[in-house]
N, C-alpha and C positions, 0 to 999 in steps of 0.2 A: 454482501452489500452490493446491490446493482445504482450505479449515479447514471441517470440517462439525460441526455441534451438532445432531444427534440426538435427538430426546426430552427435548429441555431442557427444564426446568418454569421460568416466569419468572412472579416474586411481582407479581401485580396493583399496578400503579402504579411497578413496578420497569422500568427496560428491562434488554436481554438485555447483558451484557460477554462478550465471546470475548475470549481473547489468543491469538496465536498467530506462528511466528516465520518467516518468508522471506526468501531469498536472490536479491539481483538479479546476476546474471553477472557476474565481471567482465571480460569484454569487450563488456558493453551500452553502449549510446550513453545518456550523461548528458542530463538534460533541460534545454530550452535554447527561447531565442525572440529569434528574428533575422528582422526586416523581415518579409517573408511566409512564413516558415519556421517553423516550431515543433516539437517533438517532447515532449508529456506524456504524463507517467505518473500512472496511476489504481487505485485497489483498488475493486474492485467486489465489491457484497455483494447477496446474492439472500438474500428468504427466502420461504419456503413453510408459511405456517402453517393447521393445521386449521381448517377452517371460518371462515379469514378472507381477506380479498384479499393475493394474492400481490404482495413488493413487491422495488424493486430501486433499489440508490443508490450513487451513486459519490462518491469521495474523493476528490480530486487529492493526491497526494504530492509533496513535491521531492525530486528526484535528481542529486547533484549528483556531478563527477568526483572521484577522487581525489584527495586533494591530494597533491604530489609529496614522496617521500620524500629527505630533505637525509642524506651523507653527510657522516661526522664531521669537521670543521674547516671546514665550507664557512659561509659568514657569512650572514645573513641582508637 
């Protein structure tokens, strides 16, 4: 998913908000960390702003499995 902000004008002392909305698969492998194993997930953000140094930063997100769906009378 690429979210681009275009031309945004951002109020001196203000920083910039995006929101913006994406979909992980559902057949993606959940995130997880076992002994020398791990698999993380990250949003990464670029930006490029006029006449200032270009910057880039990442997020870690959790992702976690589905939880399983319980069919009616099954107990808890």
């Amino acid at each position: 998913m690429l979210l681009t902000a275009k031309d945004a004008e951002i109020d001196h002392g203000h920083p910039l908000q995006v929101r913006g909305k994406g979909r992980i698969p559902l057949d993606a492998m959940h995130g997880f960390l076992l002994g020398n194993n791990k698999l993380l997930w990250r949003i990464e953000v670029k930006g490029d702003v006029h006449r200032w140094p270009d910057f880039n930063r990442e997020f870690a997100i959790e992702v976690r499995p589905e939880a399983p769906v319980r069919a009616e009378g099954d107990e808890a």
